[in-house]
GUMARKOL-871463 format. One record per atom (N, C-alpha, C): residue number from 1; z, x, y; residue in three letters. Coordinates in pm, whole numbers, plus 50000, padded with zeros to 5 digits. Layout:
<nodes>
<node><seq>NUM</seq><zz>Z</zz><xx>X</xx><yy>Y</yy><type>Ala</type></node>
...
</nodes>
This chain:
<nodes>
<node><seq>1</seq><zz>13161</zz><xx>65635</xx><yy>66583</yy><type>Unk</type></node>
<node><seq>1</seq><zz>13085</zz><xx>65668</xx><yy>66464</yy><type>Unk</type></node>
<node><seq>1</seq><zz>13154</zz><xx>65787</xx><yy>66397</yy><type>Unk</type></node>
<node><seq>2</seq><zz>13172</zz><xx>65798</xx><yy>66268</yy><type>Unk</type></node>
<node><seq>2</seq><zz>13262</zz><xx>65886</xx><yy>66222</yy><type>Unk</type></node>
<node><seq>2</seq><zz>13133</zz><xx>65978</xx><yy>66130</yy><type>Unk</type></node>
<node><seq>3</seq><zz>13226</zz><xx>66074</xx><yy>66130</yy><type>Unk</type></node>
<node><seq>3</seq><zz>13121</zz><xx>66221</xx><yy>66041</yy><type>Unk</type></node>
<node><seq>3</seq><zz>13067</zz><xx>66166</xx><yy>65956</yy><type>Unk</type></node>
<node><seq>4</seq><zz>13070</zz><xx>66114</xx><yy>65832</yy><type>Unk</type></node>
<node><seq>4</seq><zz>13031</zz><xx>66078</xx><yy>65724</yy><type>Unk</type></node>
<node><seq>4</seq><zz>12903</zz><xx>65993</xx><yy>65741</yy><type>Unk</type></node>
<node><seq>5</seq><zz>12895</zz><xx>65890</xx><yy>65849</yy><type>Unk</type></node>
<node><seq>5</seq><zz>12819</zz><xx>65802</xx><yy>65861</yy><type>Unk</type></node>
<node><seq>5</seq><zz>12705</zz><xx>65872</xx><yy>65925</yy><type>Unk</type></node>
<node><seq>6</seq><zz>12731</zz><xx>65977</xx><yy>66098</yy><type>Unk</type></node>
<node><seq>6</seq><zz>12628</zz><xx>66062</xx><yy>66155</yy><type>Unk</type></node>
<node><seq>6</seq><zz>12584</zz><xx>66158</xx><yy>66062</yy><type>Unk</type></node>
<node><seq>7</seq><zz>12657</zz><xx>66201</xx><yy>65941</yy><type>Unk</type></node>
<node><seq>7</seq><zz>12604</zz><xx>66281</xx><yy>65843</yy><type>Unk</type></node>
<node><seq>7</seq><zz>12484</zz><xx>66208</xx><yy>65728</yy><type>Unk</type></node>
<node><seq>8</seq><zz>12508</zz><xx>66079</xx><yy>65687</yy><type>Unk</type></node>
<node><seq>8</seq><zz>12380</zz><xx>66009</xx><yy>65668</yy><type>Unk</type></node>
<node><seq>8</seq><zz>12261</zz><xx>66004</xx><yy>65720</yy><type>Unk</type></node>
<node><seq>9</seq><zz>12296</zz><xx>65935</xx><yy>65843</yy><type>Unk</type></node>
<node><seq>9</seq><zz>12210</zz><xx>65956</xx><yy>65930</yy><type>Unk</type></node>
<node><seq>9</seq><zz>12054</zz><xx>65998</xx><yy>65943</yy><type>Unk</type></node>
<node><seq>10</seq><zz>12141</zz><xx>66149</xx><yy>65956</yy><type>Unk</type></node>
<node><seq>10</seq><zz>12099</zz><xx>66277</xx><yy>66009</yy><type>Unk</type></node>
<node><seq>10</seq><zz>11996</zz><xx>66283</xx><yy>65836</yy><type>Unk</type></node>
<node><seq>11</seq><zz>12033</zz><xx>66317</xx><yy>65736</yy><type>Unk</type></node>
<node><seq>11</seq><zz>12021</zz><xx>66317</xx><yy>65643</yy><type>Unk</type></node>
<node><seq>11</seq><zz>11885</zz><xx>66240</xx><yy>65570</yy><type>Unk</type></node>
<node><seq>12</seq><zz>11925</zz><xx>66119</xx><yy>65625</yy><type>Unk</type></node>
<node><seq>12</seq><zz>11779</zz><xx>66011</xx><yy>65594</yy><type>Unk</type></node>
<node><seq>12</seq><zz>11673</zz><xx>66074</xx><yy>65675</yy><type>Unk</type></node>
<node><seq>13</seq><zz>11710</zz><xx>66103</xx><yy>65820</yy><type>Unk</type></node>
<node><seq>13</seq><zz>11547</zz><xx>66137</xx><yy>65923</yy><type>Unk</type></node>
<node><seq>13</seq><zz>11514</zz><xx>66251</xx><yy>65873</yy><type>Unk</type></node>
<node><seq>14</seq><zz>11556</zz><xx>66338</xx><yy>65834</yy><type>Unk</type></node>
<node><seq>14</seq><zz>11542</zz><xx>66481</xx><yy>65774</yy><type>Unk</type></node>
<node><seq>14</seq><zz>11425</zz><xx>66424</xx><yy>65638</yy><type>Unk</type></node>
<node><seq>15</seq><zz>11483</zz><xx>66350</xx><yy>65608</yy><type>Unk</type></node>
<node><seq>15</seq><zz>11397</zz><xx>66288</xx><yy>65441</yy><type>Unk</type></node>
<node><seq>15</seq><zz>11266</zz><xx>66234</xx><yy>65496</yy><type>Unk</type></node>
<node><seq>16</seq><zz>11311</zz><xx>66159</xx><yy>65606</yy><type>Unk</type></node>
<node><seq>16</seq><zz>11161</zz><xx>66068</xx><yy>65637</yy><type>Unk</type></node>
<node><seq>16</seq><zz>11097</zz><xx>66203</xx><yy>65717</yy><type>Unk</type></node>
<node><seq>17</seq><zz>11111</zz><xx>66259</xx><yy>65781</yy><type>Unk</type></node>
<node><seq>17</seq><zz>10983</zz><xx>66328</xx><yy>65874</yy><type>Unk</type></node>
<node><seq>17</seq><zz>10982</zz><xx>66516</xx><yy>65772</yy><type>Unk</type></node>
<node><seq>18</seq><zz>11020</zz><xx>66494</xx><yy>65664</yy><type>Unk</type></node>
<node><seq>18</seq><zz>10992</zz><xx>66633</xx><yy>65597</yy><type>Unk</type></node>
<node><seq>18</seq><zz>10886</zz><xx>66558</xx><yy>65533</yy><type>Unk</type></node>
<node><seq>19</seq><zz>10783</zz><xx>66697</xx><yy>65543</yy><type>Unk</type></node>
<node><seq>19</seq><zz>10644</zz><xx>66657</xx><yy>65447</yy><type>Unk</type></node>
<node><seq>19</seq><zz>10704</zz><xx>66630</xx><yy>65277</yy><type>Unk</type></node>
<node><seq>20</seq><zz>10824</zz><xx>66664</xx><yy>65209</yy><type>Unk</type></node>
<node><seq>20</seq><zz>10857</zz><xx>66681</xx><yy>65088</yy><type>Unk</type></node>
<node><seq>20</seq><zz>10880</zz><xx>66556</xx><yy>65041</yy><type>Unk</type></node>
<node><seq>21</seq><zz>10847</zz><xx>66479</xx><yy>64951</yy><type>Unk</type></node>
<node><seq>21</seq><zz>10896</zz><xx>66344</xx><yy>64916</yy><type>Unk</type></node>
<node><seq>21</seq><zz>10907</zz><xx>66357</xx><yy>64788</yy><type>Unk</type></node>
<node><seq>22</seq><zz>10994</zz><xx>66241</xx><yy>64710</yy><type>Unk</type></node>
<node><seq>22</seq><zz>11059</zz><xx>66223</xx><yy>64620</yy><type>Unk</type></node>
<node><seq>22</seq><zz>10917</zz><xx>66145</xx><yy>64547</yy><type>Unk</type></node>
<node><seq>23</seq><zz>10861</zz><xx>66059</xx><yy>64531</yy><type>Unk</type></node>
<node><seq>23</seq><zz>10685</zz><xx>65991</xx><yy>64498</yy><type>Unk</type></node>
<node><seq>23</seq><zz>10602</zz><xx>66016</xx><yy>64619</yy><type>Unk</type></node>
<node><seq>24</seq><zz>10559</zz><xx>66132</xx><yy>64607</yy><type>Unk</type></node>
<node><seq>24</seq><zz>10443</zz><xx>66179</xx><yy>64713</yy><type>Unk</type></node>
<node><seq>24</seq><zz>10318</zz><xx>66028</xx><yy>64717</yy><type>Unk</type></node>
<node><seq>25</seq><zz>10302</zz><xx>66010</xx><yy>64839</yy><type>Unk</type></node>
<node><seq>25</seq><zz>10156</zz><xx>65906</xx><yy>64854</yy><type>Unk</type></node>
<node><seq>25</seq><zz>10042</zz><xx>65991</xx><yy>64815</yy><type>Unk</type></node>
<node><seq>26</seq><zz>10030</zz><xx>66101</xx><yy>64858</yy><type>Unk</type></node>
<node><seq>26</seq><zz>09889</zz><xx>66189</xx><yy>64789</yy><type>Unk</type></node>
<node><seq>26</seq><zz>09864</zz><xx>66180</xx><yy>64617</yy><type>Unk</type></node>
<node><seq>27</seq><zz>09992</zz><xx>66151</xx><yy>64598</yy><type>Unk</type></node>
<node><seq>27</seq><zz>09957</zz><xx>66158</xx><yy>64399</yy><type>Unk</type></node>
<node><seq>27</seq><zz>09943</zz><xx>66015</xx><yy>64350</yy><type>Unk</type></node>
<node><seq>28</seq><zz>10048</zz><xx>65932</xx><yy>64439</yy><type>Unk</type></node>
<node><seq>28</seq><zz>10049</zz><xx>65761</xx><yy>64372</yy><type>Unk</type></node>
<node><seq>28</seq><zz>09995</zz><xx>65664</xx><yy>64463</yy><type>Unk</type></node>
<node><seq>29</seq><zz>09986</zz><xx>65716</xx><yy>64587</yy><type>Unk</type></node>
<node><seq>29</seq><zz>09902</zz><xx>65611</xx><yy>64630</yy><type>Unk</type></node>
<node><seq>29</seq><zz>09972</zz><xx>65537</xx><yy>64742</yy><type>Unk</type></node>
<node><seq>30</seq><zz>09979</zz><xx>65401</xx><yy>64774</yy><type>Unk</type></node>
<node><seq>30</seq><zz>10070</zz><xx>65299</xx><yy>64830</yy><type>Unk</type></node>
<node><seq>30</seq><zz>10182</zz><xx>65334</xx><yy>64751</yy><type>Unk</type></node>
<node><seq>31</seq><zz>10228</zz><xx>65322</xx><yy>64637</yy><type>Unk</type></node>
<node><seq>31</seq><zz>10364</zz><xx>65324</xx><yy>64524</yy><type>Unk</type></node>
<node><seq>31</seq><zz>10424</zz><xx>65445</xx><yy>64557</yy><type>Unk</type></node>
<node><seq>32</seq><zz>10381</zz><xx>65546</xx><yy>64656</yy><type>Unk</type></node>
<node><seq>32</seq><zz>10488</zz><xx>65650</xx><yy>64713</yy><type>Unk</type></node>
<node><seq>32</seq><zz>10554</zz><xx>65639</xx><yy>64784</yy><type>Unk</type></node>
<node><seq>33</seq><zz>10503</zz><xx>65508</xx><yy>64863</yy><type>Unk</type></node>
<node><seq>33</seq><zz>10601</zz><xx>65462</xx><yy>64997</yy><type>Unk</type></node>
<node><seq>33</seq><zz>10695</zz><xx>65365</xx><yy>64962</yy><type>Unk</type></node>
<node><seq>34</seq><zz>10691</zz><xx>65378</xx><yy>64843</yy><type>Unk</type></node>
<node><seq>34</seq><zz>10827</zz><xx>65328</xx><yy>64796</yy><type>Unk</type></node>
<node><seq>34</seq><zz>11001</zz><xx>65382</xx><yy>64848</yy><type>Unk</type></node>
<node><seq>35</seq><zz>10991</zz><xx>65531</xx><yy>64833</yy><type>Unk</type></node>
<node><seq>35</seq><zz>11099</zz><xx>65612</xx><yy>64824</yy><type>Unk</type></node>
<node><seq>35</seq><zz>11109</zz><xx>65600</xx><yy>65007</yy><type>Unk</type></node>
<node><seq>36</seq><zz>11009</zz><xx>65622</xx><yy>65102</yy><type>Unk</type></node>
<node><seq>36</seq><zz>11047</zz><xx>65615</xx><yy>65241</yy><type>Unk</type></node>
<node><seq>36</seq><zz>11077</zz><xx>65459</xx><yy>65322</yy><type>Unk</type></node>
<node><seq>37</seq><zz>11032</zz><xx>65356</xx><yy>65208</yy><type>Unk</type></node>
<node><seq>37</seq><zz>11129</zz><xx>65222</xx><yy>65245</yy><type>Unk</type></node>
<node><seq>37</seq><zz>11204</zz><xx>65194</xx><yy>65241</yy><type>Unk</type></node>
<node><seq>38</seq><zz>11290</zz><xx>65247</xx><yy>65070</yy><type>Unk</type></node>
<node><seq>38</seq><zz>11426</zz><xx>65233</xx><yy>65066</yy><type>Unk</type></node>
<node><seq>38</seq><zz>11497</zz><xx>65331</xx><yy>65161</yy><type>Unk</type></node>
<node><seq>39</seq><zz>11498</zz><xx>65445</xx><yy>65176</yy><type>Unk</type></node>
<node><seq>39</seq><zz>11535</zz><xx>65559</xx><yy>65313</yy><type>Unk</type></node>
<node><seq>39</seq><zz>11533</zz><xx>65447</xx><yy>65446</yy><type>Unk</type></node>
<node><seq>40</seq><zz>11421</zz><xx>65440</xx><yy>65466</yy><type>Unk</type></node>
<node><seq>40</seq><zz>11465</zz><xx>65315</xx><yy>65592</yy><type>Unk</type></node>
<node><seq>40</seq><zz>11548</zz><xx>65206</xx><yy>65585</yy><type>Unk</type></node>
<node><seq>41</seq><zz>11524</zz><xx>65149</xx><yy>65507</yy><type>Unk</type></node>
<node><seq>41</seq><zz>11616</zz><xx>65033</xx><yy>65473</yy><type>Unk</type></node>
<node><seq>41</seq><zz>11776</zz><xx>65062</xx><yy>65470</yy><type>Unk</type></node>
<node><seq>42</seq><zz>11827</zz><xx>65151</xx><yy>65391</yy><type>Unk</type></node>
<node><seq>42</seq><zz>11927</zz><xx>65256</xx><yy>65375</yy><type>Unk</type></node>
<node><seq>42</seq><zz>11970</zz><xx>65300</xx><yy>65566</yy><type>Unk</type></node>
<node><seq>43</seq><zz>11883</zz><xx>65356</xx><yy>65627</yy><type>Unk</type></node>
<node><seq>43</seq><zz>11935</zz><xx>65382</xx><yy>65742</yy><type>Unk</type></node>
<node><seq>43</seq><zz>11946</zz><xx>65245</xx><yy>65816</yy><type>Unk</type></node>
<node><seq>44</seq><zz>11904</zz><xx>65165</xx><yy>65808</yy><type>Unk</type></node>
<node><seq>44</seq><zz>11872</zz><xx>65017</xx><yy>65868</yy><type>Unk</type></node>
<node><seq>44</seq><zz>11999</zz><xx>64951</xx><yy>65871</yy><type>Unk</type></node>
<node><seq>45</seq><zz>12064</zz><xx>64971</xx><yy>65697</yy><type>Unk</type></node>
<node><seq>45</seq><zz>12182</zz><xx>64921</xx><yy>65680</yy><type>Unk</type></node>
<node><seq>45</seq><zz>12327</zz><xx>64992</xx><yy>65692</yy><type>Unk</type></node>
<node><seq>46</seq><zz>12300</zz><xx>65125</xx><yy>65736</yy><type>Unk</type></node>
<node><seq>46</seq><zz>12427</zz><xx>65221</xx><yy>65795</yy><type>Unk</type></node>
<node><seq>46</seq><zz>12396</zz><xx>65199</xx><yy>65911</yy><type>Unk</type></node>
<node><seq>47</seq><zz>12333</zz><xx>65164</xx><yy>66008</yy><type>Unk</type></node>
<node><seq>47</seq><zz>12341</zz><xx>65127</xx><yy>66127</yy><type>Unk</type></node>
<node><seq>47</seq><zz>12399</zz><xx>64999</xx><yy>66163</yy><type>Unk</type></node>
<node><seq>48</seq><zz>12382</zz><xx>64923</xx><yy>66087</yy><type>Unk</type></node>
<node><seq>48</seq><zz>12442</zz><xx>64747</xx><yy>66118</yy><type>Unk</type></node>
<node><seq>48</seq><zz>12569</zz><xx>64789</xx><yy>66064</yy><type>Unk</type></node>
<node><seq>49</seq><zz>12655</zz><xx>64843</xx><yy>65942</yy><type>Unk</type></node>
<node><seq>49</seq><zz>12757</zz><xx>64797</xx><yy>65964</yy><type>Unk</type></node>
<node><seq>49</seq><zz>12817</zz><xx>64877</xx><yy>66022</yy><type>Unk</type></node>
<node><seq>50</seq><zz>12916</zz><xx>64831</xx><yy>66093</yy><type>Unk</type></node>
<node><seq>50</seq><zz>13044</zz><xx>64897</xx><yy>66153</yy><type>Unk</type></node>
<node><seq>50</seq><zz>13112</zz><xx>64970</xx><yy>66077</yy><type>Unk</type></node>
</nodes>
């Protein structure tokens, strides 16, 4: 695994488990968990490829 990729990573879980979000759920609702699906999805797909 090379820097760049463990530097993603690292980067996405930092995003998902900080209270700070990009569309807070407290203001929009369901439509905030928008921004922490694509983040998963995003880490989902730096993990599959090689």
């Amino acid at each position: 695994m090379n820097k760049t990729k463990l530097l993603k990573i690292v980067a996405i879980l930092i995003y998902l488990f900080s209270p700070i979000d990009i569309l807070p759920e407290a203001v929009l609702g369901p439509l905030g968990l928008v921004d922490d699906a694509a983040a998963v999805w995003l880490l989902i797909k730096i993990l599959l490829t090689k």
